[in-house]
Structures are given as structure tokens and as C-alpha cells.
PDB file of N, CA, C and O in Angstrom:
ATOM      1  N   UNK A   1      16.793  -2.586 -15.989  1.00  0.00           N
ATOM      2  CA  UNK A   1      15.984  -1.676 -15.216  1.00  0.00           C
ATOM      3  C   UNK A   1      15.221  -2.441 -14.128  1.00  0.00           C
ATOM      4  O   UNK A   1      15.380  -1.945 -13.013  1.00  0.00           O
ATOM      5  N   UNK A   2      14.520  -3.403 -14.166  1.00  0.00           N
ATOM      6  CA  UNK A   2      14.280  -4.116 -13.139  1.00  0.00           C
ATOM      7  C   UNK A   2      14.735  -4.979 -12.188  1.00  0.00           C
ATOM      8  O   UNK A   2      14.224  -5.297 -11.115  1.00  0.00           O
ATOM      9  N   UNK A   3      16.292  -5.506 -12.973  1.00  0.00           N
ATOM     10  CA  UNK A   3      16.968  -5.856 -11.945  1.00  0.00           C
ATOM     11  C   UNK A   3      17.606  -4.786 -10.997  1.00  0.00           C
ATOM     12  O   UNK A   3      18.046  -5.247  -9.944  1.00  0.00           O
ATOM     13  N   UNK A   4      17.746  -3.290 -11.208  1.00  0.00           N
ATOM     14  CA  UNK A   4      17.790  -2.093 -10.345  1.00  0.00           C
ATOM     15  C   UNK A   4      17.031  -1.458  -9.916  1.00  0.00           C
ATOM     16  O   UNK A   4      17.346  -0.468  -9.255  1.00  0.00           O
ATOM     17  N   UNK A   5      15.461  -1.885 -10.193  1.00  0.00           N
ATOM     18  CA  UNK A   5      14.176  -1.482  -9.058  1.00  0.00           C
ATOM     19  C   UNK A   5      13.968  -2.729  -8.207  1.00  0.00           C
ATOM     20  O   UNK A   5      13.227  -2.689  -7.225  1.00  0.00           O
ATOM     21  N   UNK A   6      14.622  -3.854  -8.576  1.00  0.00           N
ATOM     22  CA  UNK A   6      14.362  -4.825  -7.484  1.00  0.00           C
ATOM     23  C   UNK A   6      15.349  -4.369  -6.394  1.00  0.00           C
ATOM     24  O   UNK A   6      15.063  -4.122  -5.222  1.00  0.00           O
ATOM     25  N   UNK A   7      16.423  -4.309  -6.913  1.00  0.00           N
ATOM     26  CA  UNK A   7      18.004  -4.427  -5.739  1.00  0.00           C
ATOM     27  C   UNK A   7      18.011  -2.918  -4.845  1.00  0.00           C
ATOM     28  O   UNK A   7      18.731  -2.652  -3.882  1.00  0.00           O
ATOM     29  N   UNK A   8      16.712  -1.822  -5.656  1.00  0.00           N
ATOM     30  CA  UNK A   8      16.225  -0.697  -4.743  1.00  0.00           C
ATOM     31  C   UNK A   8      15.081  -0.833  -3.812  1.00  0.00           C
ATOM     32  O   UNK A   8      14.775  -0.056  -2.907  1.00  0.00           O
ATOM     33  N   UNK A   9      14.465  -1.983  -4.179  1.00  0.00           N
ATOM     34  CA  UNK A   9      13.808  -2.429  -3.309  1.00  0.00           C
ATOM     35  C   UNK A   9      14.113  -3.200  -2.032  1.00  0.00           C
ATOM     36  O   UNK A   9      13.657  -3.237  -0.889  1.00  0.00           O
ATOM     37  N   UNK A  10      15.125  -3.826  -2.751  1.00  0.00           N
ATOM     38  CA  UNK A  10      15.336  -4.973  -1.790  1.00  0.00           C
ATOM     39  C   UNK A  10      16.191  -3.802  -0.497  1.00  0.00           C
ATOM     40  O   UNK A  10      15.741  -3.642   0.638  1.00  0.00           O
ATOM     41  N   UNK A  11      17.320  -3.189  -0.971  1.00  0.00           N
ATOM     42  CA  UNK A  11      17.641  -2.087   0.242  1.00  0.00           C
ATOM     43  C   UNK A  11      17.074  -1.133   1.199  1.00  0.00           C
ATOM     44  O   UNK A  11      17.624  -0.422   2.040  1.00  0.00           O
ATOM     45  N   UNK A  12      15.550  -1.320   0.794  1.00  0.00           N
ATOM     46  CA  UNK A  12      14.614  -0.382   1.375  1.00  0.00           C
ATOM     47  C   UNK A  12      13.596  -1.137   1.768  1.00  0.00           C
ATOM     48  O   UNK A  12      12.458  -0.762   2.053  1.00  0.00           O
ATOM     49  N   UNK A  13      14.159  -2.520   1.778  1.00  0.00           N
ATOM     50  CA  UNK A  13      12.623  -3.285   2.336  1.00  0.00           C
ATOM     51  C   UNK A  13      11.888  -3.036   1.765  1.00  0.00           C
ATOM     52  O   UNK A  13      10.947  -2.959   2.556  1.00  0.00           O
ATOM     53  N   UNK A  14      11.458  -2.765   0.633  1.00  0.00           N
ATOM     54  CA  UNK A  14      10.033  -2.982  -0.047  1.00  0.00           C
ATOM     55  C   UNK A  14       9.842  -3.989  -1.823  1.00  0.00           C
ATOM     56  O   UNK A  14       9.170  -3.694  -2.811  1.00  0.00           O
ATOM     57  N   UNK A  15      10.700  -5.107  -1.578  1.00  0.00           N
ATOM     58  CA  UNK A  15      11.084  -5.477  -2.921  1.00  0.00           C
ATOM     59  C   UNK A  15       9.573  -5.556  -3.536  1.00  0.00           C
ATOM     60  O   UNK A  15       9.129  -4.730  -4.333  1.00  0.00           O
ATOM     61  N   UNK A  16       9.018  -6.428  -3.150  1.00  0.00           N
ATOM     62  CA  UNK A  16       7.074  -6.345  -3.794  1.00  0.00           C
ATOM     63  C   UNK A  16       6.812  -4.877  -4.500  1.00  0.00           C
ATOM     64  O   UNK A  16       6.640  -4.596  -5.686  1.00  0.00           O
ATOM     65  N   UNK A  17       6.846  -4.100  -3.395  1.00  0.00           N
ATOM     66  CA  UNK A  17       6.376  -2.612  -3.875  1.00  0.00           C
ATOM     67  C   UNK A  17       7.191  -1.981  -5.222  1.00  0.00           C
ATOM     68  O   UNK A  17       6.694  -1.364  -6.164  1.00  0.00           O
ATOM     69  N   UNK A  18       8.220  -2.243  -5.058  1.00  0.00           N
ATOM     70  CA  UNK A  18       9.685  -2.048  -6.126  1.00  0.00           C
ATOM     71  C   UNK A  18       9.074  -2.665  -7.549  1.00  0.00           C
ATOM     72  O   UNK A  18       8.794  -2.005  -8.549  1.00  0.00           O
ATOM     73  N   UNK A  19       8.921  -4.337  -7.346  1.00  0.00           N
ATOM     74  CA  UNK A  19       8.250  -4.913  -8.270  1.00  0.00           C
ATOM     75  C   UNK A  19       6.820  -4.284  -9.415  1.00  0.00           C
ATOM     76  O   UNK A  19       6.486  -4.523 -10.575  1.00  0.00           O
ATOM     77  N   UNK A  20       6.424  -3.607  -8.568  1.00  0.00           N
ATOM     78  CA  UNK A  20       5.007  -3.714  -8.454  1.00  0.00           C
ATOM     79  C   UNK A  20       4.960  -2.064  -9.338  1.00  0.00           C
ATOM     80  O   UNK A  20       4.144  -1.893 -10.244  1.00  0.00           O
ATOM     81  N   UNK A  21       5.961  -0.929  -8.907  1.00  0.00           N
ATOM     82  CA  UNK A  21       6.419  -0.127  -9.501  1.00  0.00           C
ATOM     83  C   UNK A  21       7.109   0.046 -10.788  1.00  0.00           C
ATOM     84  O   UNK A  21       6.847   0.894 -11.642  1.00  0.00           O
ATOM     85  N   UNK A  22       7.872  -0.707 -10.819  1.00  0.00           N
ATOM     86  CA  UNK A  22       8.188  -1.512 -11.991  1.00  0.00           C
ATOM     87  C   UNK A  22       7.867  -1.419 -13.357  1.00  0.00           C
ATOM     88  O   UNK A  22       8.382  -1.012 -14.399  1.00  0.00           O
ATOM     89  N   UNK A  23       6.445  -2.139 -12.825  1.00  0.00           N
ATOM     90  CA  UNK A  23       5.646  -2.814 -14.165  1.00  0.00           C
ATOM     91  C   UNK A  23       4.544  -1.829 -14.039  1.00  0.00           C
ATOM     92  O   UNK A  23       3.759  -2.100 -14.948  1.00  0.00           O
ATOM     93  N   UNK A  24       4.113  -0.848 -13.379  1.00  0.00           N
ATOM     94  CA  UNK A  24       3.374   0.469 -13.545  1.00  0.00           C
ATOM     95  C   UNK A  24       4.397   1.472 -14.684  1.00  0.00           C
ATOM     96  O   UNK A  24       4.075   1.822 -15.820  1.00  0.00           O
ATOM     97  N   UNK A  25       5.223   1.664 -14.218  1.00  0.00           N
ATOM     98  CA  UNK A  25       6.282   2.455 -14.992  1.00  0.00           C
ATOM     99  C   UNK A  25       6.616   2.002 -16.138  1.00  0.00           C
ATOM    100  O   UNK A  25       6.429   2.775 -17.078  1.00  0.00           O
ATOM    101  N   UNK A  26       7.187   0.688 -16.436  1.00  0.00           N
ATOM    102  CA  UNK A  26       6.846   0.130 -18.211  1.00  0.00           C
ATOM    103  C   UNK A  26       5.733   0.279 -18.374  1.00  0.00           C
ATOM    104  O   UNK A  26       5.492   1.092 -19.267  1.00  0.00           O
ATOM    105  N   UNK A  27       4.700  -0.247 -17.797  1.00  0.00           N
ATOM    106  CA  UNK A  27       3.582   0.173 -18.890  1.00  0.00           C
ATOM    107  C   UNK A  27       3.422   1.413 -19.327  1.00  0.00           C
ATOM    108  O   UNK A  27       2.730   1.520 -20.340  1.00  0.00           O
ATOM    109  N   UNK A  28       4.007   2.714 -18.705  1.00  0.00           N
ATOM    110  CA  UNK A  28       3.962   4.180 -19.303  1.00  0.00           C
ATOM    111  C   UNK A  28       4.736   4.631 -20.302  1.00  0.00           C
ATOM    112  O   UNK A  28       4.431   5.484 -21.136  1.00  0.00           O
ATOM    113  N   UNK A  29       6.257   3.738 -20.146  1.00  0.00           N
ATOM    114  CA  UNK A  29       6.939   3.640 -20.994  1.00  0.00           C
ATOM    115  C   UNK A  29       6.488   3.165 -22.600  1.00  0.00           C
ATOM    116  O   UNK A  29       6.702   3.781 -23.644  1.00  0.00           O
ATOM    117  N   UNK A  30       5.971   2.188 -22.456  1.00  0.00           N
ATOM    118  CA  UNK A  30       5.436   1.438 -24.188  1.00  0.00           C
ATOM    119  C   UNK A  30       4.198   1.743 -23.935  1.00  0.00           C
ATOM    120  O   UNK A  30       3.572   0.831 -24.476  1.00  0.00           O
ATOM    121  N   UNK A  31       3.704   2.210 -23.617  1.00  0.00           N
ATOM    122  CA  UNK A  31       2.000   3.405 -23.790  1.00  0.00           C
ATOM    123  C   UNK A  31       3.116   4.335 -24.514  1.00  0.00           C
ATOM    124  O   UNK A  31       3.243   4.265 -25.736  1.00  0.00           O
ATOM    125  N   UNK A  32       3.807   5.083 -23.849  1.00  0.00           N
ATOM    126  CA  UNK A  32       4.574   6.338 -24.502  1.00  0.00           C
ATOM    127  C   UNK A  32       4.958   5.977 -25.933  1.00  0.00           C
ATOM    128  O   UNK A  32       4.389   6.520 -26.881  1.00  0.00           O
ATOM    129  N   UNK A  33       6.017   4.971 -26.116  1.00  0.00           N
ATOM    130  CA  UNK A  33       6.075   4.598 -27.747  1.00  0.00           C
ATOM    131  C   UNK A  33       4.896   4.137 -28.655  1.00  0.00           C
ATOM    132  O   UNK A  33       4.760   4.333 -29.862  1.00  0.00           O
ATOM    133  N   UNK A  34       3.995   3.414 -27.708  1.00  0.00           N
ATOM    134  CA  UNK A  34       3.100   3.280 -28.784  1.00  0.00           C
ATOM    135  C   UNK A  34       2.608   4.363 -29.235  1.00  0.00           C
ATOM    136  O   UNK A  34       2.176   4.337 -30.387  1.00  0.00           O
ATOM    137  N   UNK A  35       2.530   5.685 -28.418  1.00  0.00           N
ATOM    138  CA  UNK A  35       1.660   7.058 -28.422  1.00  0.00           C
ATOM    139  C   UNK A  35       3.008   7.510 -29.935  1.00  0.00           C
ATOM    140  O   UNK A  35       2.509   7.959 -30.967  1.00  0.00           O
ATOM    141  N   UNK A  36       4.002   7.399 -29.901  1.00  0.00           N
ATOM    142  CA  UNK A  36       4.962   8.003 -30.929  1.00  0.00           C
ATOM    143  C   UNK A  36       4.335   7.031 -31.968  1.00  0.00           C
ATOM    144  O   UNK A  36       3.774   7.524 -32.947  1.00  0.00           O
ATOM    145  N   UNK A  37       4.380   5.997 -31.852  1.00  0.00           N
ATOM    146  CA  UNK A  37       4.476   5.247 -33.177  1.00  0.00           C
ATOM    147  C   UNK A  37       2.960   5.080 -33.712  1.00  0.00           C
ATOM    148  O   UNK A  37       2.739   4.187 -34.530  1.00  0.00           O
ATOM    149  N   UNK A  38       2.104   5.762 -33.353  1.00  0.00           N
ATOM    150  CA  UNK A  38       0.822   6.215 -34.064  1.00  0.00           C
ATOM    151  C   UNK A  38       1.037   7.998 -34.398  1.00  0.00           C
ATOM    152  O   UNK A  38       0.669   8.499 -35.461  1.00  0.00           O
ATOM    153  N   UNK A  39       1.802   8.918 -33.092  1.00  0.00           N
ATOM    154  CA  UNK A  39       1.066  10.200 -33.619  1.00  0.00           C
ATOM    155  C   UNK A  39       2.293  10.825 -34.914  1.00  0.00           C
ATOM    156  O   UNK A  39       2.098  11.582 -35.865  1.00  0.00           O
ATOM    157  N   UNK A  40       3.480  10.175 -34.471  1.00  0.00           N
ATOM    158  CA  UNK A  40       4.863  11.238 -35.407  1.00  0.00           C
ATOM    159  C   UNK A  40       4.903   9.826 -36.190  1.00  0.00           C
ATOM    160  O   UNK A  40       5.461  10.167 -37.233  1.00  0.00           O
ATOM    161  N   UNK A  41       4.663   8.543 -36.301  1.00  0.00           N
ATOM    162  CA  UNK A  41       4.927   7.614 -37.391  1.00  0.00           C
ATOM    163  C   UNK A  41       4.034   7.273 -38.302  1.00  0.00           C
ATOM    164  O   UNK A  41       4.203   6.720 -39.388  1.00  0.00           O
ATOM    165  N   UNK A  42       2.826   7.736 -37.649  1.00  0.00           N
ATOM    166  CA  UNK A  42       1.677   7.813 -37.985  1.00  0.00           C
ATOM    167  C   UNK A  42       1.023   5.910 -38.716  1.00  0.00           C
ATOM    168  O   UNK A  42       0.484   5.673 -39.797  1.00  0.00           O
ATOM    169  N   UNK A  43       1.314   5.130 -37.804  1.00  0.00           N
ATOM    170  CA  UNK A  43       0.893   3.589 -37.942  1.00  0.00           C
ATOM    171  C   UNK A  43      -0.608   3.923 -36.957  1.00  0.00           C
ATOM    172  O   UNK A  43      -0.916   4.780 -36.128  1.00  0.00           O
ATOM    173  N   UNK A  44      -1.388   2.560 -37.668  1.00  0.00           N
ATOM    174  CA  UNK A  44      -2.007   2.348 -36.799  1.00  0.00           C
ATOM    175  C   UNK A  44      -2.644   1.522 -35.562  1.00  0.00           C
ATOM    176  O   UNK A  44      -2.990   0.430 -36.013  1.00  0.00           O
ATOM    177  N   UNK A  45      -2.894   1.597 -34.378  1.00  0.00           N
ATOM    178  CA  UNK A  45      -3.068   1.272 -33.474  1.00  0.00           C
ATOM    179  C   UNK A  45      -3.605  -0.260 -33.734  1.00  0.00           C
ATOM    180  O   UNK A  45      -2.807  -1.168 -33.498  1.00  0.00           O
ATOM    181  N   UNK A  46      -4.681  -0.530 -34.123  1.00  0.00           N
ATOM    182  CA  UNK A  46      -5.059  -2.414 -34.005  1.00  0.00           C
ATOM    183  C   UNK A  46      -4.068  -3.605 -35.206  1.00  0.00           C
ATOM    184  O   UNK A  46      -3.758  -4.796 -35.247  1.00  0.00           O
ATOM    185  N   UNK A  47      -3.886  -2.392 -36.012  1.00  0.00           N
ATOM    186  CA  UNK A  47      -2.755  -3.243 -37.325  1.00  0.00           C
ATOM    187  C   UNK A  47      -1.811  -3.623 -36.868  1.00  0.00           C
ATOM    188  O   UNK A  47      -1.406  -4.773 -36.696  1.00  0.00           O
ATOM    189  N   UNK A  48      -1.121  -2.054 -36.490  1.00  0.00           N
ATOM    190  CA  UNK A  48       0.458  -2.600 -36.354  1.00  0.00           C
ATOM    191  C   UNK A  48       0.899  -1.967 -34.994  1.00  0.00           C
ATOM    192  O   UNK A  48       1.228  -3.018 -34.443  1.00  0.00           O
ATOM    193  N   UNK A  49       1.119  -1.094 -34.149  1.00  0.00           N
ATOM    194  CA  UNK A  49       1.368  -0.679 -33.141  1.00  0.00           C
ATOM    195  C   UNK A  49       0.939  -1.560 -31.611  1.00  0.00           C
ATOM    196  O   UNK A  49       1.668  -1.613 -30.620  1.00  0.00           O
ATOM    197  N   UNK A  50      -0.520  -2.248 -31.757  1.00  0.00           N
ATOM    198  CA  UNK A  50      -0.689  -3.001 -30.350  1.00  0.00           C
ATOM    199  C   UNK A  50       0.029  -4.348 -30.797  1.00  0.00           C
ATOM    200  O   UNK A  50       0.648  -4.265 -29.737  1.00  0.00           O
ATOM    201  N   UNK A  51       0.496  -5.438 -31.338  1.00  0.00           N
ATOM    202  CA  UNK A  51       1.853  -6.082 -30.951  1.00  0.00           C
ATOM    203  C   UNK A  51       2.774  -5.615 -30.493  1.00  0.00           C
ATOM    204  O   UNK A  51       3.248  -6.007 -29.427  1.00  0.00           O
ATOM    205  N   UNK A  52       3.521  -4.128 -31.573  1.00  0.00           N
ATOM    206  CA  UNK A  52       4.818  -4.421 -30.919  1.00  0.00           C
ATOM    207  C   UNK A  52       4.729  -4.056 -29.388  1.00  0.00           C
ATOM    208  O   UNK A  52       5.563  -4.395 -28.548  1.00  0.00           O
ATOM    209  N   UNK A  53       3.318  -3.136 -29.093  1.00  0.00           N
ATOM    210  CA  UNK A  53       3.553  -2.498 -27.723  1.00  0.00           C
ATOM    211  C   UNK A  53       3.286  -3.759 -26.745  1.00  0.00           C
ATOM    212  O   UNK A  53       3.721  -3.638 -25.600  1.00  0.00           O
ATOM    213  N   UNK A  54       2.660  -4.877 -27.059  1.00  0.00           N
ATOM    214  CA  UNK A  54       2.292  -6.169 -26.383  1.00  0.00           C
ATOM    215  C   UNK A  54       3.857  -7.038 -26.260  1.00  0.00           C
ATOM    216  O   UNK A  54       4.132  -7.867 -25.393  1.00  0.00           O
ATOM    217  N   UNK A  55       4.665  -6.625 -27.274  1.00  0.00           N
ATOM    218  CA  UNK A  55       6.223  -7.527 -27.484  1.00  0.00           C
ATOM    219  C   UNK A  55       6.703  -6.763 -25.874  1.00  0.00           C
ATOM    220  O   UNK A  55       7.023  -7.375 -24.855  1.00  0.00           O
ATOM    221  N   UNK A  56       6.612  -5.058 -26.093  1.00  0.00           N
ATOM    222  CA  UNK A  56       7.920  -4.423 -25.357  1.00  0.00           C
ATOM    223  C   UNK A  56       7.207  -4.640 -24.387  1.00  0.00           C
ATOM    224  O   UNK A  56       7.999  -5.100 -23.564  1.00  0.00           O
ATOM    225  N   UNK A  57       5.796  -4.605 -23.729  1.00  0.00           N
ATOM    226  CA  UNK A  57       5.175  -4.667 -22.455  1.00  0.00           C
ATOM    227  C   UNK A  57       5.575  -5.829 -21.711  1.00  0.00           C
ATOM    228  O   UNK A  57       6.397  -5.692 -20.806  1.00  0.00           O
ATOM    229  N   UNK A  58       4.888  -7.436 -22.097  1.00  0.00           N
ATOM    230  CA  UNK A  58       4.841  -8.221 -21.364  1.00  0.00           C
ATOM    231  C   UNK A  58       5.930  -8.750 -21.374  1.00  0.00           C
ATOM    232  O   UNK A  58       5.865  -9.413 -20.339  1.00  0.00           O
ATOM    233  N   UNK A  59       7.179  -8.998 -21.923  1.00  0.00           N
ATOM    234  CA  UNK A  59       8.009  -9.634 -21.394  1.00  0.00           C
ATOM    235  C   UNK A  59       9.028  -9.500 -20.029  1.00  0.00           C
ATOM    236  O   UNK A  59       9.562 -10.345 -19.311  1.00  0.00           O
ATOM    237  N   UNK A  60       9.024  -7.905 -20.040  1.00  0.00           N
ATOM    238  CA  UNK A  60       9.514  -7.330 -18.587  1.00  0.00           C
ATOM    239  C   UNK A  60       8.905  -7.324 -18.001  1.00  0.00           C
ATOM    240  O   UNK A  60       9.339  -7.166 -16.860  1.00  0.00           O
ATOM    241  N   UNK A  61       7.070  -7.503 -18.156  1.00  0.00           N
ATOM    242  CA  UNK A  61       6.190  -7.202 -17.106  1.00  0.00           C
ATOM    243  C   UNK A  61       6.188  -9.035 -16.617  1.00  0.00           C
ATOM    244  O   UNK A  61       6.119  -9.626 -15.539  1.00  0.00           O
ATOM    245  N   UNK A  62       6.268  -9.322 -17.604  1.00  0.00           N
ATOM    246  CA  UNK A  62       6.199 -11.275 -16.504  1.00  0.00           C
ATOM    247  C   UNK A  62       7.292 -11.196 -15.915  1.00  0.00           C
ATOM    248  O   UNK A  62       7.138 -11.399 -14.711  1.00  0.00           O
ATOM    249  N   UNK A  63       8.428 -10.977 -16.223  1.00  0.00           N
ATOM    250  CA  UNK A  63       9.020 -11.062 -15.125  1.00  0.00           C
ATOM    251  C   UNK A  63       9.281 -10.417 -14.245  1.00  0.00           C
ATOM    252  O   UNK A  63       9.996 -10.950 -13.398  1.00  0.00           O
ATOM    253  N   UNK A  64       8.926  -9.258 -14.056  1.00  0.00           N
ATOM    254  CA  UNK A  64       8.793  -8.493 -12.713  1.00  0.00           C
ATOM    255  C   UNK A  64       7.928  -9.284 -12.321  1.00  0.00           C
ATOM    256  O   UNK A  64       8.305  -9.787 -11.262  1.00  0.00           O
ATOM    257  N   UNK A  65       6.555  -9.808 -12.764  1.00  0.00           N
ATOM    258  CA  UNK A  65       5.464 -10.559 -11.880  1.00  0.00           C
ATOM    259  C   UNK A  65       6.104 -11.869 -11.398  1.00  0.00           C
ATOM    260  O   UNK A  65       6.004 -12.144 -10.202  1.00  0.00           O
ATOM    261  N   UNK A  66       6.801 -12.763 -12.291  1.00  0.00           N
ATOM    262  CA  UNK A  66       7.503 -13.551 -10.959  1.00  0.00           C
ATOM    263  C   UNK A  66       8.511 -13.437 -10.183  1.00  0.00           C
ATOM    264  O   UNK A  66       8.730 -14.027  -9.125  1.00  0.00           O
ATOM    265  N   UNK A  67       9.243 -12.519 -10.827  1.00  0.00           N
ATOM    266  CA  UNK A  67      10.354 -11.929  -9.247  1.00  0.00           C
ATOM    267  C   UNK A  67       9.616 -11.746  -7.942  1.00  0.00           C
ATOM    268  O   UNK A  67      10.049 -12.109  -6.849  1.00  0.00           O
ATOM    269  N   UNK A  68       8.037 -10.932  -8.239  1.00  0.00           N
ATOM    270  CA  UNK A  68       6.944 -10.854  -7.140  1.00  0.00           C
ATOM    271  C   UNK A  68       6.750 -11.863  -6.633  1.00  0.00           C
ATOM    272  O   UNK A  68       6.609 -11.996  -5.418  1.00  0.00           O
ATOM    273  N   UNK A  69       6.707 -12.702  -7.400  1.00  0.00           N
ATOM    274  CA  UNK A  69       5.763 -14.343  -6.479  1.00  0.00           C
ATOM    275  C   UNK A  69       6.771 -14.812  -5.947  1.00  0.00           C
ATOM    276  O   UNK A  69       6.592 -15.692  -5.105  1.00  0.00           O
ATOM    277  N   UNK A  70       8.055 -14.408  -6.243  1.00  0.00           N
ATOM    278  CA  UNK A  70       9.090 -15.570  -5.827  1.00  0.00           C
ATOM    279  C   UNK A  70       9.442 -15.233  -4.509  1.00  0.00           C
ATOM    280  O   UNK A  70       9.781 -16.098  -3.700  1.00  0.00           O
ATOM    281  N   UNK A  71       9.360 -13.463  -4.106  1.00  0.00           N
ATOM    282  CA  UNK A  71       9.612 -12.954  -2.366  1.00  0.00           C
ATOM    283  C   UNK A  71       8.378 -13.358  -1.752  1.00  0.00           C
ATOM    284  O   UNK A  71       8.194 -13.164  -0.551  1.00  0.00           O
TER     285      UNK A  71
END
């Protein structure tokens, strides 16, 4: 997914912005699962749900952030 918001960026001249969209949009994404995996799984939020949502967040989000630094 981010290597196809970059390469939509990059065709539209706005790869940064692309980037930058990106990692706004995952974060809604694993906000969204974490929101499942507390309200229909019913876990809770500081135990067990903020890792995994910290696993699925930052690893696509660093690297969208250095694909950013790197244009």
C-alpha cells in the first residue's frame, strides 16, 4: 500500500504529500482494529490491544517517514 501511494504520488508530483497521506490513513486503519479488538473482542486497551496496534502502526509508518526524508 505504500509503495502504491508513493508511485501515486510520484505521478502527480506530490510524492511528500502521498507520503504524508499514507501514514494519516494507517493510523485510521489500526485505530480501526484496535477499536474491533476492544469493542467485538472485547481485550483491553493498556494490556493487550496498544502493542499490537503499536506493532501494525509503526512499522509502515517509519517507513513511509523515510521514503519522506529520502525525496
Amino acid at each position: 500500500l505504500l509503495a502504491l501511494a508513493l508511485l501515486a504520488g510520484r505521478a502527480l508530483g506530490a510524492r511528500r504529500q502521498a507520503g504524508y497521506a499514507f501514514i494519516a490513513v494507517w493510523f485510521v486503519a489500526a485505530a480501526v482494529n484496535l477499536w474491533i479488538g476492544v469493542a467485538a473482542a472485547g481485550y483491553g486497551v493498556a494490556e493487550e490491544e496498544a502493542p499490537i496496534f503499536l506493532m501494525i502502526f509503526l512499522p509502515p509508518a517509519v517507513a513511509a517517514w523515510l521514503a519522506i526524508r529520502r525525496t
